[in-house]
C-alpha positions in Angstrom: -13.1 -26.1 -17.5 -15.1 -22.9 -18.3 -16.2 -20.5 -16.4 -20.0 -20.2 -15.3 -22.1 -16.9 -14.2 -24.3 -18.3 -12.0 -27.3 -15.8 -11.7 -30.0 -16.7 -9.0 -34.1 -15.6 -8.6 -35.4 -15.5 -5.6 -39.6 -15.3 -5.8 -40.4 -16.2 -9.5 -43.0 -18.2 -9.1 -45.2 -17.6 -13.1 -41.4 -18.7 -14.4 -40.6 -21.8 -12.1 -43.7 -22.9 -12.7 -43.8 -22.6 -16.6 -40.6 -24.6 -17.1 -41.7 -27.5 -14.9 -38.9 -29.4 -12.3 -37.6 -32.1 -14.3 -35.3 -34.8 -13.2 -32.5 -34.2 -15.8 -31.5 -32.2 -18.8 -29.9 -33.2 -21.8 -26.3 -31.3 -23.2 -26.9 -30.0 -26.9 -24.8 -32.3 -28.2 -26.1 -35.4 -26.1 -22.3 -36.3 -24.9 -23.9 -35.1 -21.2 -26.9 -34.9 -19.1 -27.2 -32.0 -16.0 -29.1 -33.1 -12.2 -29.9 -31.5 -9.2 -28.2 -33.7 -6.9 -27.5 -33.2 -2.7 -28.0 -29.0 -3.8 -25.5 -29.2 -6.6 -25.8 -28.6 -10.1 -23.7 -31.9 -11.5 -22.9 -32.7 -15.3 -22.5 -36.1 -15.8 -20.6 -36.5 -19.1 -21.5 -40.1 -21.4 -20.0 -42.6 -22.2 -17.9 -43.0 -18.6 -20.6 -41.1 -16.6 -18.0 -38.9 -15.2 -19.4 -36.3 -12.5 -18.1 -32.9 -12.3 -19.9 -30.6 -10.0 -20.8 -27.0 -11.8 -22.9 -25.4 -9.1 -21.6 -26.2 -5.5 -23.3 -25.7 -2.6 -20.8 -23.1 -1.8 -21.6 -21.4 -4.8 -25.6 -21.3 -3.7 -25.0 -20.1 0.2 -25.4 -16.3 0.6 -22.9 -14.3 1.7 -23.1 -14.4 6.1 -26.1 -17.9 6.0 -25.6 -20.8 7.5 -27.3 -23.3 4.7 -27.3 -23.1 1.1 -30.2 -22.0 -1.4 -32.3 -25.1 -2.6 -32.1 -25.3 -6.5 -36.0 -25.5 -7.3 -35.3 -25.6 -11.6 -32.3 -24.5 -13.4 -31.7 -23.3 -17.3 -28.9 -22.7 -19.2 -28.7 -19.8 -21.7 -28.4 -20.8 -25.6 -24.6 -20.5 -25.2 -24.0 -22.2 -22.1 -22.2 -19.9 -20.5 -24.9 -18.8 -17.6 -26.9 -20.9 -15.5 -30.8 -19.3 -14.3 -31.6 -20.9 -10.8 -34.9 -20.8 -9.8 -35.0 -21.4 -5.7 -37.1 -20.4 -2.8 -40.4 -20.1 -4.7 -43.2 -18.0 -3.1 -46.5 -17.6 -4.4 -48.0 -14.2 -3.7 -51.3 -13.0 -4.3 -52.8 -9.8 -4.9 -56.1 -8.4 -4.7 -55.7 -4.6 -5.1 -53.2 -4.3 -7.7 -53.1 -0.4 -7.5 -51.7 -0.8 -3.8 -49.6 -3.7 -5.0 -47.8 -1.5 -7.9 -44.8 0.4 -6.7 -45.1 3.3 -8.7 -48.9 3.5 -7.8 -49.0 7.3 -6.1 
């Protein structure tokens, strides 16, 4: 099985939002399909609809927490070798951006 970098975003609200939570996702070659299932990432490879869990809910608990990290949307990179999670979505607001920049003197 190969190996997966699993990189995770914490407050990306403009991105989460643009790619839209979807039910599943489709391999590139169509032999599989990828859900979000009980806080896993699971492949589910056709014709036998065999599972095999990528993304663990091990893998998506922090380091010293309790509970795992809810997966809001995931996407894969073109070579399928890294997985982008987007979780714990917050919208924030600003109203003075020049106190909101952080390199604003």
């Amino acid at each position: 099985m190969r190996k997966l970098i699993l990189l995770v975003f914490f407050s990306i609200p403009v991105l989460a939002s643009s790619q839209g939570i979807t039910g599943i996702r489709w391999s590139k070659d169509a032999n599989a399909y990828y859900k979000v299932e009980s806080g896993e990432i699971a492949q589910y490879t056709l014709p036998a609809n065999t599972k095999t869990v990528l993304v663990s809910t091990a893998d998506l608990t922090p380091e010293g927490a309790s509970a795992s990290l809810g997966v809001r949307n995931f996407v894969f990179s073109e070579d399928q070798t890294r997985i982008l999670v987007f979780t714990n979505t917050v919208k924030v607001c600003f109203t003075n951006w020049e106190k909101a920049s952080p390199h604003h003197p």
